[in-house]
Residue, then its C-alpha position, 0 to 999 in steps of 0.5 A: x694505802x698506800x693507801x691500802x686498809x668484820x668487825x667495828x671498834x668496840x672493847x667488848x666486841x673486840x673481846x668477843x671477836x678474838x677469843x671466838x677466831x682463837x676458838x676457830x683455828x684451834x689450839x696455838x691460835x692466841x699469842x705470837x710464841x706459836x706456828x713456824x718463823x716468819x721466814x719460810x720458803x713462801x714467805x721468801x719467795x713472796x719478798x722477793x717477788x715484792x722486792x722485785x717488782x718494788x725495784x722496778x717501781x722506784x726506778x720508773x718515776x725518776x727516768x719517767x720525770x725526767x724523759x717528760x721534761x726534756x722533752x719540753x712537757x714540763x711540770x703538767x707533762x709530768x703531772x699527767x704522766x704521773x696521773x697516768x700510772x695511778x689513774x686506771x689503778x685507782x680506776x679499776x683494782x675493786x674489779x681486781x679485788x672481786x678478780x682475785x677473790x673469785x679467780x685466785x689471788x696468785x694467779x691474777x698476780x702473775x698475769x699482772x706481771x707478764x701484762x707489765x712485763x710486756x707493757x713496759x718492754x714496749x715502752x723501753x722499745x719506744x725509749x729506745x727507738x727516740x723521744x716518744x710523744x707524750x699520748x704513747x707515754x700516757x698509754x702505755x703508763x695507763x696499761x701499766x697502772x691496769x695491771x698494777x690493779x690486777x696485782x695490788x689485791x693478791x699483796x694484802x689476801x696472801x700475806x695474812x696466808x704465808x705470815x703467823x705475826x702479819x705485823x711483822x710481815x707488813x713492817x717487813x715488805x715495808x722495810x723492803x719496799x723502803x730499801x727500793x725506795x732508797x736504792x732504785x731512785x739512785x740506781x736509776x739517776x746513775x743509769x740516766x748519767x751515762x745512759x737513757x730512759x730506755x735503759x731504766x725502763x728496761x731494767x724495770x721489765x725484768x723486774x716484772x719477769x722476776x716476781x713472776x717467777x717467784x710467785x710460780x713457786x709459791x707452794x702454801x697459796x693455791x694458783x686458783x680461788x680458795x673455798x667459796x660458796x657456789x653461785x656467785x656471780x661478779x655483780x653479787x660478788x662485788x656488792x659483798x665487798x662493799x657490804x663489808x666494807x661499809x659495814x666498818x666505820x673506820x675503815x670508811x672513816x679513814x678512806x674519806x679523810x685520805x681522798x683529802x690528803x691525796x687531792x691537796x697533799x699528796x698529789x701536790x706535792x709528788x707533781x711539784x717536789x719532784x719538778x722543783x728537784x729535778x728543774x732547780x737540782x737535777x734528776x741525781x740530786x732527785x734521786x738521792x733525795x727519794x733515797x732518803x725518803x726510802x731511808x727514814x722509811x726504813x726506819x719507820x718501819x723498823x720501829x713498826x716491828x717493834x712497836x705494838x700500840x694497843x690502838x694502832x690507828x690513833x698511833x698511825x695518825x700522830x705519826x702522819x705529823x711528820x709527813x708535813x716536813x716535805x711539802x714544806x722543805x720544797x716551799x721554804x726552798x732549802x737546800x738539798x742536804x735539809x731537803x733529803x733530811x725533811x723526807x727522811x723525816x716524812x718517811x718515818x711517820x708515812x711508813x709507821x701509819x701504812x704497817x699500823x693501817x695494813x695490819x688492821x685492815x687484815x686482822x679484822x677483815x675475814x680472808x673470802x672477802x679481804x682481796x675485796x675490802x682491800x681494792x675499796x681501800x685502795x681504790x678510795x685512797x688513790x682516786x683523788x691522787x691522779x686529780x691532785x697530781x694533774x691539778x698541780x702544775x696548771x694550778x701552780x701557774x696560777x697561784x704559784x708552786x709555793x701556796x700550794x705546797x704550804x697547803x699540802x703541809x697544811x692538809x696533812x695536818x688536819x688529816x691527822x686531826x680529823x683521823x683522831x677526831x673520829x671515835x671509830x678510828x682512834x678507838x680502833x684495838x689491836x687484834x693479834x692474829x697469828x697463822x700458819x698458811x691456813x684460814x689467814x688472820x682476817x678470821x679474826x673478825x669473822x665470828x662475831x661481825x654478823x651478830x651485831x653488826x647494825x647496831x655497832x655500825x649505827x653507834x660508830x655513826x652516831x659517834x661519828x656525828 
């Protein structure tokens, strides 16, 4: 979170916090007026490896869908397939996480893309050759999402690195990210008119060997670790992590509540909308309609730039609303056109949440443990994904596909409700955190978590209760 995502909520605290990180980096810190543009060099190498690898992502699930349902597996061989991807990187991006903080962020991402790279090569080799069985697709899906952990990691620790207003660079790789989403479901229906799986999954592995490419030239991040204390071991290093994101009550607070969006909405709905578009349109029309999706996330994250909420995960939360106009445009069956509508829609509200929640995770978590803190967040969000989306189809046979989207819309909607029930989490203020490629924004949070950290974590609980 999409799901990715110290110190606790608290107005003092919060007061205490920022002016002693503004104290650490020195003269230019507070504000947003000082430190060089957004787009530098670094900064445009790393969108465009983003841009990349995001291109090739948003083409996979549409030559991925539609190679398993003609090849007779229907709408469980989609499920599991999907499950696939997700699975092994909800699995394993905490060792990912301890990964990048003890070998370096950048380097684990360009092995993670040569992994890809190669993975991907054979899975179009095997496209190519005829109409694979479905355990060589699971495979081969599964080595991806592997590699995929390797790289998710070193998104969230270098961004606050090459960034002096992070807000700004997460709504930015978000719009990117959206723009892929529009473009890369379309360019891959076309391919599949006129070509095969083959030809997209192809594409999708020199994507890999793009961002790879990009990320060689990065300059301000080090290939290797930054400073850490000597000693540490993989065991010590990852209960840090989760020392330190435990000790932050709405960062929990929040994973918790998505394993619930994830098992009944989310997962639900990605296994049977994309069926339903795919078996009672066709995979052009499922294109488009992910097009629009992208669209609206677009939107969402054009107004993410503009917008700062003093509080931005109760903001985040009441936009989630909107993501319930997709489940439910599937259930009520319209038609096409209203569909695309319905998840544009969805878009907006889904991409605002992710930039308010990014941001918040990288400006109140310090930069040695942030690739960490992140693969927990990750990794809770998404484990319950791969569940809801393999538990779909046999479910739907079942019960029917059409309760079980109306349950997905549902869940969003206490999801919301749950998120702005919980003091931790609405009561979250807005850290403005800016740097110049040094200490990154998470030292924000740094100064004043360890002095009392126990008891506001013992107050959130109590509130929380």
């Amino acid at each position: 979170m999409g799901a990715s995502p110290g110190r606790e909520n608290g107005g003092e605290r919060e007061a205490v916090g920022v002016s002693g990180a503004d104290r650490g980096r020195g003269p230019g810190a507070k504000g947003v007026s000082s430190g060089p543009a957004l787009w530098t060099s670094d900064f445009r190498l790393f969108f465009g490896a983003r841009t990349a690898s995001l291109l090739g992502d948003a083409m996979l699930p549409v030559a991925i869908t539609a190679a398993v349902l003609e090849a007779g597996h229907g709408a469980s061989g989609v499920g599991y397939a999907l499950a696939a991807l997700v699975a092994p990187f909800a699995a394993l991006i905490i060792f990912g996480g301890v990964m990048s903080d003890r070998f370096g962020a950048r380097r684990l991402m360009v092995v993670s893309d040569v992994a890809r790279l190669c993975s991907q090569g054979v899975l179009a080799l095997l496209f190519l050759l005829g109409t694979p069985p479905l355990w060589q697709i699971l495979a081969l899906l599964t080595l991806i999402g592997a590699g995929s952990a390797l790289f998710q990691p070193g998104v969230a620790s270098i961004t606050p690195l090459i960034a002096r207003d992070v807000q700004k660079a997460n709504a930015t790789l978000r719009i990117s990210e959206s723009v892929t989403v529009v473009i890369g479901p379309s360019v891959a229906g076309l391919l599949l008119v006129v070509s095969s799986p083959a030809v997209v999954v192809g594409v999708d592995a020199l994507t890999y060997a793009a961002s790879g490419l990009c990320l060689l030239r990065l300059r301000s991040v080090p290939m290797g670790p930054g400073e850490r204390s000597g000693g540490s071991t993989f065991r010590s290093d990852l209960v840090e992590g989760w020392r330190e994101f435990r000790a932050r009550t709405w960062l929990w607070s929040v994973i918790v509540v998505f394993m619930l969006w994830q098992l009944a909405g989310a997962g639900p709905t990605t296994t049977l909308g994309n069926s339903e578009l795919v078996t009672e349109h066709s995979a052009s029309v499922f294109g488009l309609v992910m097009s629009s999706l992208g669209a609206g996330s677009v939107l969402g994250g054009l107004i993410a730039m503009r917008l700062r909420p003093r509080y931005p995960l109760r903001a985040g939360a009441i936009s989630m609303i909107l993501w319930v106009a997709m489940p439910l445009s599937i259930a009520l069956g319209l038609s096409a056109p209203l569909v695309a509508v319905c998840y544009a829609v969805s878009g907006v509200g889904m991409a605002f949440w992710v930039v308010m929640f990014h941001t918040s995770v990288q400006t109140h978590v310090p930069q040695d443990v942030l690739g960490r803190v992140h693969a927990y967040d990750a990794a809770g969000s998404l484990v319950m994904k791969p569940v809801g989306q393999a538990a779909a189809g046999p479910l739907a046979l079942v019960v029917g596909a059409v309760p079980l989207l109306y349950g997905a819309a549902a869940t969003a909607l206490i999801v919301a409700a749950l998120l702005l029930a919980i003091p931790a989490v609405r009561g979250l203020r807005r850290v403005e955190a800016t740097v110049a490629g040094g200490s990154g924004s998470g030292a924000t949070a740094a100064v004043s978590a360890k002095e009392d950290q126990e008891p506001q974590v013992r107050r959130d609980l109590s509130d929380t209760v």
